[in-house]
KOLPATOR-967432 format. One record per residue (C-alpha): residue number from 0; x, y, z. Coordinates in Angstrom, 1 decimal. Each point is the difference from the previous one (the first is absolute). Layout:
BEGIN
<node><pos>NUM</pos><east>X</east><north>Y</north><up>Z</up></node>
...
//
This chain:
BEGIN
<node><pos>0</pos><east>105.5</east><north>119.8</north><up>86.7</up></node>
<node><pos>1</pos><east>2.0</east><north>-2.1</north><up>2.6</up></node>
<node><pos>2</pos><east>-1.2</east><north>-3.2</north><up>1.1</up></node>
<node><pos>3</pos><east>-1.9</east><north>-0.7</north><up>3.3</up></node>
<node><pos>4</pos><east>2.0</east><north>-0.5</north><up>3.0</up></node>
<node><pos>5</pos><east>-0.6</east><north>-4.1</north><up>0.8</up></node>
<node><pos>6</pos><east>-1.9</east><north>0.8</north><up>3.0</up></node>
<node><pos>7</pos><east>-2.5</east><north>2.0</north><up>-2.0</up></node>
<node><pos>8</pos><east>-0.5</east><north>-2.7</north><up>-2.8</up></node>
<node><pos>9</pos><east>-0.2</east><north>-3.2</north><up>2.8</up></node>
<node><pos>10</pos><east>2.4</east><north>-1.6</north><up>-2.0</up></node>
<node><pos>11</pos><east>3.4</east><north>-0.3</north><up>1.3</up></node>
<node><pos>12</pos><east>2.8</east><north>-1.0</north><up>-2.4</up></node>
<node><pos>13</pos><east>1.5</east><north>-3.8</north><up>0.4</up></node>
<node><pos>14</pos><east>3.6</east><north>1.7</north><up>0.9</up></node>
<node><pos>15</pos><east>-1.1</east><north>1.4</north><up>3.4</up></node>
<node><pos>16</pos><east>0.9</east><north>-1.8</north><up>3.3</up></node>
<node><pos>17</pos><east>-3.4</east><north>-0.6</north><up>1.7</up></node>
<node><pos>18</pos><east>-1.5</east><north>-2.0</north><up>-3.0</up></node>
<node><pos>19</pos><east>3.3</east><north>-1.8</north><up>-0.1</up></node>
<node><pos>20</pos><east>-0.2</east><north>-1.3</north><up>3.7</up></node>
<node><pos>21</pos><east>-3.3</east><north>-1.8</north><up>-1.3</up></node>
<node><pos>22</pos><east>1.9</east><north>-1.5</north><up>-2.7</up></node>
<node><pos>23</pos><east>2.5</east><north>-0.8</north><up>2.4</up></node>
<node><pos>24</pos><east>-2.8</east><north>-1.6</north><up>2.4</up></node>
<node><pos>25</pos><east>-1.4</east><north>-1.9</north><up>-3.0</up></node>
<node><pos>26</pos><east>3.2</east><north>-1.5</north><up>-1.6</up></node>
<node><pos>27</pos><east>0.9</east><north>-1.4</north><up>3.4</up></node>
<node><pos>28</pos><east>-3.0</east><north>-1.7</north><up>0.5</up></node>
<node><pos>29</pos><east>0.7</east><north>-1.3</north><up>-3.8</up></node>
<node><pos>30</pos><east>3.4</east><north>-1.6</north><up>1.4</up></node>
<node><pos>31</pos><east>-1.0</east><north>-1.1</north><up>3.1</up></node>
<node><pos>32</pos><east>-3.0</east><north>-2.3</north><up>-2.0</up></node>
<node><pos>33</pos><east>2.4</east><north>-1.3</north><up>-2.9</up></node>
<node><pos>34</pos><east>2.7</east><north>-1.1</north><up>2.8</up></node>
<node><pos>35</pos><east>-2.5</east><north>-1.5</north><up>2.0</up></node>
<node><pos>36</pos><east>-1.4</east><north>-1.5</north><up>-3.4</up></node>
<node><pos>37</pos><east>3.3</east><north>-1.1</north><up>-1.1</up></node>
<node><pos>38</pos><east>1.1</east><north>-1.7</north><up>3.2</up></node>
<node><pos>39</pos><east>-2.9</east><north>-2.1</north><up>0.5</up></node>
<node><pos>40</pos><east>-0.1</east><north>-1.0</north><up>-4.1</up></node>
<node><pos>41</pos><east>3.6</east><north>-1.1</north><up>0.5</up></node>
<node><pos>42</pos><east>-1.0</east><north>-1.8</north><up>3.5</up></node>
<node><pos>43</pos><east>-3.0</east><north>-1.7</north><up>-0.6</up></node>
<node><pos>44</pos><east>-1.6</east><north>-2.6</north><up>-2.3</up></node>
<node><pos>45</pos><east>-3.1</east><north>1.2</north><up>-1.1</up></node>
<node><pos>46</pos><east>-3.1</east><north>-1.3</north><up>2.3</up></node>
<node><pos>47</pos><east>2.7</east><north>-0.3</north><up>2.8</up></node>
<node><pos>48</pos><east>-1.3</east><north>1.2</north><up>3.4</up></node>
<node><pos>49</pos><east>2.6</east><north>0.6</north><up>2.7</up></node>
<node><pos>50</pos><east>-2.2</east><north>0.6</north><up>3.6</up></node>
<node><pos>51</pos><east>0.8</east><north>3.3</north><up>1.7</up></node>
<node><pos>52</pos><east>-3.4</east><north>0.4</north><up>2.6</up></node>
<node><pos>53</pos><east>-2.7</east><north>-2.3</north><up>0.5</up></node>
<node><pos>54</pos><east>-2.2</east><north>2.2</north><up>-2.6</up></node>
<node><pos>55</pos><east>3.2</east><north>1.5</north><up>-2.0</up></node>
<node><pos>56</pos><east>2.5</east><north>-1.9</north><up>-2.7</up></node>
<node><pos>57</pos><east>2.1</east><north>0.4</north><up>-2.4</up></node>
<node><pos>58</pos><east>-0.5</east><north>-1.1</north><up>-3.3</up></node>
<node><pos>59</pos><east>0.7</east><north>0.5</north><up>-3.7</up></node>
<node><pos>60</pos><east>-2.8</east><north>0.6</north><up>-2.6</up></node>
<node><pos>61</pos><east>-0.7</east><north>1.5</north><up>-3.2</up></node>
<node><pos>62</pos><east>-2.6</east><north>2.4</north><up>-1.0</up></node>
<node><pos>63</pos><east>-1.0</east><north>0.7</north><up>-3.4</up></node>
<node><pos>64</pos><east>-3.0</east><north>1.5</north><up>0.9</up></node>
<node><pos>65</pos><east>-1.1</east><north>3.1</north><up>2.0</up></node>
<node><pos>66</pos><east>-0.9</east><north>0.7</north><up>3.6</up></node>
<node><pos>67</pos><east>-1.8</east><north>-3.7</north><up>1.3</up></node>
<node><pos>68</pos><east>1.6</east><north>-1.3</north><up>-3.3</up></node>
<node><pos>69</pos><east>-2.6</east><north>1.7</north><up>-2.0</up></node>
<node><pos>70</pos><east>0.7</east><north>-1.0</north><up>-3.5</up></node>
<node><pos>71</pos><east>2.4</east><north>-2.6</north><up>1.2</up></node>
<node><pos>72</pos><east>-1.9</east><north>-2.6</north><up>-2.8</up></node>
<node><pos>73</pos><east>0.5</east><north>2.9</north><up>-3.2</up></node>
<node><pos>74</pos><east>2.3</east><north>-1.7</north><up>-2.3</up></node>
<node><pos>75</pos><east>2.7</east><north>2.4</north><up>0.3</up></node>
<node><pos>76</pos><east>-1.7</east><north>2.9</north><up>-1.0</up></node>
<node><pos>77</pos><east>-0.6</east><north>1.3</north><up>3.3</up></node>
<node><pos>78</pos><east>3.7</east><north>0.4</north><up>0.1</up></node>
<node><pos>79</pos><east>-0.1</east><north>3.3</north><up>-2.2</up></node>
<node><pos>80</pos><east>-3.2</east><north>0.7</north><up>1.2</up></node>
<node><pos>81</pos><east>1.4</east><north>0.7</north><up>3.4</up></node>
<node><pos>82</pos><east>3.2</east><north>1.1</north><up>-1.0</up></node>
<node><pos>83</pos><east>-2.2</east><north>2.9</north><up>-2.2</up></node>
<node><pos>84</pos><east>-2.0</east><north>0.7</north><up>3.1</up></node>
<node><pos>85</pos><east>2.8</east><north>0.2</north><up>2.3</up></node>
<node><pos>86</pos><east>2.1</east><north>2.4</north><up>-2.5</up></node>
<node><pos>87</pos><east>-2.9</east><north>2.6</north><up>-0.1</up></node>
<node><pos>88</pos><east>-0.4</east><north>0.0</north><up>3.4</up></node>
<node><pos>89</pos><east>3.7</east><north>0.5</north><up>0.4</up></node>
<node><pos>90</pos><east>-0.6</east><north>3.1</north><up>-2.4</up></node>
<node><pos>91</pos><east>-2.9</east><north>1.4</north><up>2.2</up></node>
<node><pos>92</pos><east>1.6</east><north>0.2</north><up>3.4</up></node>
<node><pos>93</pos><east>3.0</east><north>1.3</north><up>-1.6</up></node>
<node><pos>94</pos><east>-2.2</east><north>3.1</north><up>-0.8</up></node>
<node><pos>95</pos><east>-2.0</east><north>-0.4</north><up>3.4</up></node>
<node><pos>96</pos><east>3.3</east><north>0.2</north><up>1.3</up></node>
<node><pos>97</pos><east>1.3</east><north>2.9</north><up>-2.0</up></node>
<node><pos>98</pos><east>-3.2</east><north>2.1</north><up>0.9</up></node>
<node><pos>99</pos><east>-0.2</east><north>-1.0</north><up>4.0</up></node>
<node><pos>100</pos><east>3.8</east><north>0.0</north><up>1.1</up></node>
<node><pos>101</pos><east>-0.9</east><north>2.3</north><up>3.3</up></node>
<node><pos>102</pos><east>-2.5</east><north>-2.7</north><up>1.4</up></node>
<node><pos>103</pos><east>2.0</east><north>-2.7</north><up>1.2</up></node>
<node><pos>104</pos><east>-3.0</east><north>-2.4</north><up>1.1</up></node>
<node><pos>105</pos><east>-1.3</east><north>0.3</north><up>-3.3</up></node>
<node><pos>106</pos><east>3.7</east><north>-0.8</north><up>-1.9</up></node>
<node><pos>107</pos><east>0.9</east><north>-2.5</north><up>2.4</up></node>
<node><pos>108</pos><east>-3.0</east><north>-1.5</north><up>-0.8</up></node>
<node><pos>109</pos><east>0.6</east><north>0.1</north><up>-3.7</up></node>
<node><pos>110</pos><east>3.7</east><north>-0.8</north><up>0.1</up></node>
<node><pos>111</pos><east>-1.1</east><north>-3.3</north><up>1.7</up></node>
<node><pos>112</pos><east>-2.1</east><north>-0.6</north><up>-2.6</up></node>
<node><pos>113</pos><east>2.6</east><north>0.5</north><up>-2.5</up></node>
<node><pos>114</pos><east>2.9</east><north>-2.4</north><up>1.6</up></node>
<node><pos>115</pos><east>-2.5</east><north>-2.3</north><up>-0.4</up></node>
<node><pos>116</pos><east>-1.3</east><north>0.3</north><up>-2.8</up></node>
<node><pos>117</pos><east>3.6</east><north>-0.3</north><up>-1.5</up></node>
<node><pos>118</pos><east>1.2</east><north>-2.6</north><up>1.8</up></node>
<node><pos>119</pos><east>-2.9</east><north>-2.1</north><up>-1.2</up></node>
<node><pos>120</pos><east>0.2</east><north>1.5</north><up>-3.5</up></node>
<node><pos>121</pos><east>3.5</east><north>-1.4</north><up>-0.5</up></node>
<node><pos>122</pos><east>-0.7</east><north>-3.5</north><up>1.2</up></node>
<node><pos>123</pos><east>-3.1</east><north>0.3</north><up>-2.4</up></node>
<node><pos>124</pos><east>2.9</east><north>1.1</north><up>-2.7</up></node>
<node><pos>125</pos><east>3.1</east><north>-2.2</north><up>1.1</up></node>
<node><pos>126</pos><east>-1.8</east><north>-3.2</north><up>0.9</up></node>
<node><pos>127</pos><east>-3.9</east><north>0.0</north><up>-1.7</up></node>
<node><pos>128</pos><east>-1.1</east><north>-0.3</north><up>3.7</up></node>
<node><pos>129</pos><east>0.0</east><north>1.7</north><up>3.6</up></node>
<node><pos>130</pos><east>2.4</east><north>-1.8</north><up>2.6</up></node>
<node><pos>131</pos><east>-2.0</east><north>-0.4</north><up>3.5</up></node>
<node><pos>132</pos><east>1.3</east><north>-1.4</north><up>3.0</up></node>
<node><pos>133</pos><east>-1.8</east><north>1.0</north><up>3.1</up></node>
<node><pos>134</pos><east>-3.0</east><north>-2.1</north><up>0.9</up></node>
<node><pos>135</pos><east>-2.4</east><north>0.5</north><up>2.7</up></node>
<node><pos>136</pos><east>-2.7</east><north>-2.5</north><up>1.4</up></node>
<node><pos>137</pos><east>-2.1</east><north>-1.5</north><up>2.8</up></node>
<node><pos>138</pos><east>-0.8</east><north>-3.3</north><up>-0.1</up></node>
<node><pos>139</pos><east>-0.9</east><north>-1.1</north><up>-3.5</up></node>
<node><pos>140</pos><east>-0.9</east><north>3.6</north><up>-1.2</up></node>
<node><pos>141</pos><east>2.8</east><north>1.9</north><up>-1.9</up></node>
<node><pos>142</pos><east>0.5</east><north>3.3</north><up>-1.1</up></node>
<node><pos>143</pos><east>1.5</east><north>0.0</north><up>-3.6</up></node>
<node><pos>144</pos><east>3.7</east><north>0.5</north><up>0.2</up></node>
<node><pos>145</pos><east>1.3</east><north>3.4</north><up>-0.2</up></node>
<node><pos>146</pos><east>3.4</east><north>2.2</north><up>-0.6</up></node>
<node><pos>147</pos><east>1.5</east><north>3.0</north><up>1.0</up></node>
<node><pos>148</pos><east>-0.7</east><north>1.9</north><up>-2.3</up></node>
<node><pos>149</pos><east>-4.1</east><north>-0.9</north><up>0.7</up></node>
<node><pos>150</pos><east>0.8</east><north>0.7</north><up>3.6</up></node>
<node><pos>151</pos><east>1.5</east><north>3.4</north><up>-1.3</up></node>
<node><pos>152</pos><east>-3.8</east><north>0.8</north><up>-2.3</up></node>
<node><pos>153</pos><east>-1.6</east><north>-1.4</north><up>2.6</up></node>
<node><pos>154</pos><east>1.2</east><north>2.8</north><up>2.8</up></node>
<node><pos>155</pos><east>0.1</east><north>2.5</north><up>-2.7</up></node>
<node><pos>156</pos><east>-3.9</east><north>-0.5</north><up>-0.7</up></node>
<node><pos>157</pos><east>-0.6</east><north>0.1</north><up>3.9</up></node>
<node><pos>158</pos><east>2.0</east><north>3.4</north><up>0.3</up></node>
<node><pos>159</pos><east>-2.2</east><north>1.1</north><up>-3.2</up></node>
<node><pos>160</pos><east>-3.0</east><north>-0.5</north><up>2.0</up></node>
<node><pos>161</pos><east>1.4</east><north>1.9</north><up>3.3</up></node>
<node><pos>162</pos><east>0.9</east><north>2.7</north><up>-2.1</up></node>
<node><pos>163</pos><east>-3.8</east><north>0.3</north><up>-1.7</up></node>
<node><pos>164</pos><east>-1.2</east><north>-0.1</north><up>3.8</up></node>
<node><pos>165</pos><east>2.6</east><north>2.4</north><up>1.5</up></node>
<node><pos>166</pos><east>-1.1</east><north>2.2</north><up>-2.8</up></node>
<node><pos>167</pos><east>-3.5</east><north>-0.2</north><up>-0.1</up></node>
<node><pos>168</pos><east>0.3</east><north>0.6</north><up>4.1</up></node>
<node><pos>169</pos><east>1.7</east><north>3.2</north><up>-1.2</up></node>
<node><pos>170</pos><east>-2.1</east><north>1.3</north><up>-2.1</up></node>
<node><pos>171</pos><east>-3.0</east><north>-0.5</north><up>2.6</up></node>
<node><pos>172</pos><east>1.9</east><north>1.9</north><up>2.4</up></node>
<node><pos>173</pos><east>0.9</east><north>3.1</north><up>-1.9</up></node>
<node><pos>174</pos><east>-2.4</east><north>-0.5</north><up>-3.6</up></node>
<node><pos>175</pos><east>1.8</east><north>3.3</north><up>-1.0</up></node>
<node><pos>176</pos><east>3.1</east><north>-1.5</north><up>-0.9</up></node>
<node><pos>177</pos><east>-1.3</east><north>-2.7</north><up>-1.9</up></node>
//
C-alpha cells in the first residue's frame, strides 16, 4: 500500500516550499524583535525614557511577567511557566501550519504568532525577562510597554479573527462548501 499523496492527508511535509515561506515570515519577524531588543538594551538604562511624540517614547523595561505583566510578582517561576506555554504553542502552530499551508490569511496569521512567540521565548530563556521598549500614553494614562515581537502576536491575533469572519462569511454564502 503506498502512502497518501500530502494533499489527501492535509499534512504537507516540513521540506516543501510553501510551509517554508511561513517559516521564512516567522524567523524574520524573530530577527527584526531581537535587533530591536538588542539595540535598545545596549542604548538605554533601564527606566530611561527618550520622547519621540507627545503620547509616544522610548524607553527600556523588563518584563518578567506576561501580557499587562501578568505574573510579573511570581518569584521566578513564571519564567518556565511562560517559557512552557510559549514552547507548546510553538508546537501547535507548527502543525496548524503544516495542515493549512494553501490559506495564506490563516498562515500569515499563525506565522506572526510564531515570530513572536519566539522572540519573546528567547528573551524569557537568555535574560529571565521580556525586553520592552515602546510606550504609549495620554496624559498620565499609560499603556504597559510593549515589543515587537507583541506587536507581531498582536497583528497575528487580529488576522486570526479576519480569517474566522472571512470564513464564516463564506460559509453563509455557499453552506455547501463548508
Amino acid at each position: 500500500m503506498s502512502p497518501a499523496a500530502p494533499e489527501a492527508t492535509g499534512v504537507v511535509p516540513l521540506g516543501t516550499n510553501r510551509l517554508w515561506r511561513w517559516l521564512v515570515l516567522a524567523a524574520l519577524i524573530v530577527l527584526l524583535d531581537q535587533v530591536t531588543k538588542i539595540w535598545f538594551d545596549g542604548n538605554l538604562q533601564f527606566g530611561e525614557r527618550w520622547h519621540i511624540l507627545p503620547f509616544f517614547d522610548f524607553t527600556l523595561l523588563y518584563n518578567t511577567g506576561a501580557a499587562f505583566s501578568f505574573l510579573a510578582d511570581g518569584h521566578g517561576w513564571q519564567r518556565w511557566f511562560f517559557t512552557a506555554i510559549a514552547i507548546g504553542a510553538v508546537g501547535l502552530i507548527l502543525h496548524l501550519l503544516r495542515r493549512s499551508v494553501g490559506e495564506p490569511l490563516f498562515c500569515t496569521a499563525l506565522a506572526c504568532i510564531l515570530g513572536g512567540a519566539v522572540g519573546n521565548v528567547i528573551d524569557r530563556i537568555q535574560h529571565g525577562h521580556v525586553i520592552d521598549f515602546l510606550l504609549f500614553y495620554w496624559n498620565t494614562w499609560f499603556f504597559p510597554a510593549f515589543n515587537i515581537a507583541d506587536v507581531s502576536i498582536t497583528i497575528g491575533a487580529i488576522l486570526l479573527v479576519l480569517d474566522e469572519l472571512l470564513r464564516m462569511r463564506r460559509q453563509r454564502r455557499n453552506p455547501s462548501k463548508g
